[in-house]
MIBAFI-863283 format. One record per residue (C-alpha): residue number from 1; x, y, z. Coordinates in nm, 3 decimals, always signed. Example, Ala and Ser with C-alpha at 12.3 -4.5 7.8 and 13.67 -1.06 7.14 Angstrom:
BEGIN
1	+1.230	-0.450	+0.780 .
2	+1.367	-0.106	+0.714 .
END
This chain:
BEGIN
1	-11.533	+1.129	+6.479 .
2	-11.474	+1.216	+6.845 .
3	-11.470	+1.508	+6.973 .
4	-11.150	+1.707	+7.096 .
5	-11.342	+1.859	+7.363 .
6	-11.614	+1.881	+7.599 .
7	-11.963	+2.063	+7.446 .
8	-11.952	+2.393	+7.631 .
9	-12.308	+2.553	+7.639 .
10	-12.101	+2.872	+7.766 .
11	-11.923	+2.871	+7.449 .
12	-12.231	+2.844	+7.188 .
13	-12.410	+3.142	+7.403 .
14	-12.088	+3.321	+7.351 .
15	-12.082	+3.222	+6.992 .
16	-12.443	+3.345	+6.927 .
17	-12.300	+3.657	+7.092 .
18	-12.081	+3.691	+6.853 .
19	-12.340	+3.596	+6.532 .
20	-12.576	+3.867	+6.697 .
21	-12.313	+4.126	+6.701 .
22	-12.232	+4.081	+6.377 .
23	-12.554	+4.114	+6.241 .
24	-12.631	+4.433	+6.412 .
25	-12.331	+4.569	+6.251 .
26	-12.375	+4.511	+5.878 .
27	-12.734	+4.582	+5.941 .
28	-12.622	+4.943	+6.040 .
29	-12.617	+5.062	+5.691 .
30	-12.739	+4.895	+5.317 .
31	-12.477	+4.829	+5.087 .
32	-12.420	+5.044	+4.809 .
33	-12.467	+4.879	+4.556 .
34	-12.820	+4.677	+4.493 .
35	-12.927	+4.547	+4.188 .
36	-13.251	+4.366	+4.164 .
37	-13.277	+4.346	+4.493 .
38	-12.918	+4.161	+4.552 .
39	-12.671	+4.286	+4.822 .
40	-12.304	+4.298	+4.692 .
41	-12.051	+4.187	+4.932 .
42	-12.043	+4.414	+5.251 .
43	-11.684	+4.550	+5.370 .
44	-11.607	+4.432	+5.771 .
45	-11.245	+4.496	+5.794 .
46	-11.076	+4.229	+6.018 .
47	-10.909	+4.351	+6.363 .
48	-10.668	+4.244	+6.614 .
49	-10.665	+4.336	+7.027 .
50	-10.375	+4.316	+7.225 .
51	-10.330	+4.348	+7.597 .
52	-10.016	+4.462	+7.767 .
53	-9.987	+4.543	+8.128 .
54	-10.130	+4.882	+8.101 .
55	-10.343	+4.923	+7.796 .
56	-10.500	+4.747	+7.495 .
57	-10.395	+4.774	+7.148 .
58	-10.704	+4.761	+6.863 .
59	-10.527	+4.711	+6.528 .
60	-10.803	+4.788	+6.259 .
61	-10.719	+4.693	+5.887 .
62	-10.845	+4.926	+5.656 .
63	-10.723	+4.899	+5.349 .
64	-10.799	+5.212	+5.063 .
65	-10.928	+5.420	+5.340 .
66	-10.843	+5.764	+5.454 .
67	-10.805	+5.861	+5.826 .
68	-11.106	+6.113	+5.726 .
69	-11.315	+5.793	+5.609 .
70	-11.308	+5.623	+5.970 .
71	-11.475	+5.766	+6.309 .
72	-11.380	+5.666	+6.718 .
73	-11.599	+5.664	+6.980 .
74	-11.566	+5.525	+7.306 .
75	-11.863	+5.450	+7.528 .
76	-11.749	+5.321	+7.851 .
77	-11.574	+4.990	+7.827 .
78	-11.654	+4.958	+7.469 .
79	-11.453	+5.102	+7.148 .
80	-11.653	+5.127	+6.843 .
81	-11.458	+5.186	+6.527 .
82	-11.703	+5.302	+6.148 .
83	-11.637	+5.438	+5.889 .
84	-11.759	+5.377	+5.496 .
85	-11.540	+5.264	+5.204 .
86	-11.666	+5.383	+4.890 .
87	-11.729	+5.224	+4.531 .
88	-11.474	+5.323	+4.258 .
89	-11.574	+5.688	+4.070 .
90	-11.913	+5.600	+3.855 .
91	-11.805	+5.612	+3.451 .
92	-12.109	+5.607	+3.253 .
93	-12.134	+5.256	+3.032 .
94	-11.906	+5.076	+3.255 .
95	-11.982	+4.747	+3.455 .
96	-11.792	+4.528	+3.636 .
97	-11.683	+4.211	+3.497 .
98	-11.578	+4.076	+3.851 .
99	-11.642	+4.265	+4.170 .
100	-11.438	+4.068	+4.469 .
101	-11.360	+4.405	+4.687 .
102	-11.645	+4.489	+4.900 .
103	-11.769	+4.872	+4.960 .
104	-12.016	+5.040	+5.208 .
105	-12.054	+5.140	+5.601 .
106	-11.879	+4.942	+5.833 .
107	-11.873	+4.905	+6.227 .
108	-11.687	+4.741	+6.487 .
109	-11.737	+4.759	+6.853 .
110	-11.506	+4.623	+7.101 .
111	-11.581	+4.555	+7.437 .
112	-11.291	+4.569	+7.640 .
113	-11.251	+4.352	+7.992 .
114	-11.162	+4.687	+8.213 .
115	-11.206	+4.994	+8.305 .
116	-11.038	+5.199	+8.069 .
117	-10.910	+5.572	+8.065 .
118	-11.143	+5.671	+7.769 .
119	-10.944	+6.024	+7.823 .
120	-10.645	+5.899	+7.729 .
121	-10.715	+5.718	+7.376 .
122	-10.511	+5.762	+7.119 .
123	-10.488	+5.685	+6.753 .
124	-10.283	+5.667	+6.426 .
125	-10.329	+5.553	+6.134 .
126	-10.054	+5.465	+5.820 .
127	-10.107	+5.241	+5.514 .
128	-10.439	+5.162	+5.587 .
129	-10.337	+5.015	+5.935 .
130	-10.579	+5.186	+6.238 .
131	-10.363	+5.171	+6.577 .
132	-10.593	+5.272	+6.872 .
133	-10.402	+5.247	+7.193 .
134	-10.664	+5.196	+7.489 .
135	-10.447	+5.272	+7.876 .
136	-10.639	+5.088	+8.104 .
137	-10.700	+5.268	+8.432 .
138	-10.451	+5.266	+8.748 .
139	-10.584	+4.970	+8.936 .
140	-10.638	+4.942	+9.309 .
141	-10.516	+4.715	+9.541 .
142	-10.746	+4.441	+9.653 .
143	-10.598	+4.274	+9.919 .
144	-10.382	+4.491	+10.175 .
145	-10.288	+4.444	+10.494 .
146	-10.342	+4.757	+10.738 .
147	-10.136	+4.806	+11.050 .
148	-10.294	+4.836	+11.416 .
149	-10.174	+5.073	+11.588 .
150	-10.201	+5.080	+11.986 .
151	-10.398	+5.315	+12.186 .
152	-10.204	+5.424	+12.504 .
END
């Protein structure tokens, strides 16, 4: 089969990136739950960024979590976003018959293009939706003509 496009070598680094990232951030903290040795399914919550003229938007699903459960911090152009969803209340003599939601500490960093006003970052959160709202900072004009003015 032929290829829709071109190999990109700029793209795999970037994809590596991305497969580096991610395994800094689920190695942050063990799941919860281990037994013999076998890791449970690890909770990365899936996230959206949207650019408007003046700011970014980081939409952060978080479904079962509390704003109390979650943690912001903004380190220069970067937002990072953690947080820990917990296992269900332990009963004593239960086990799971099927397990498909996935518990423990999560993290998410986001590095944004610009300067941002990390001042100025805001958040809300409703029905397990995060809305971070990221204003980017005034920019400057690059290119400007300046007037010469004559010496008499």
């Amino acid at each position: 089969m032929a290829k829709l496009f071109p190999w990109n070598s700029w793209l795999e680094m970037e994809d590596l990136k991305e497969d580096m990232q991610r395994l800094v951030e689920d190695s942050a903290c063990s799941s919860p739950f281990a037994e013999n040795g076998r890791r449970l399914a690890r909770f990365r919550p899936v996230a959206d960024v949207i650019e408007v003229e003046d700011a970014f938007f980081i939409l952060v699903e978080l479904p079962g979590l509390e704003r109390d459960d979650v943690r912001l911090e903004v380190h220069g152009n970067e937002l990072a976003v953690f947080g820990e969803r917990q296992p269900p209340l332990n009963i004593e003599g239960a086990a799971f018959q099927v397990m498909e939601r996935s518990y423990g500490c999560f993290s998410r960093r986001f590095e944004l293009p610009e300067d941002i006003d990390d001042q100025a970052v805001v958040a809300s959160m409703k029905l397990g939706l995060l809305q971070v709202r990221v204003p980017k900072c005034a920019r400057r004009s690059v290119n400007r003509n300046i007037p010469i003015s004559m010496d008499e």
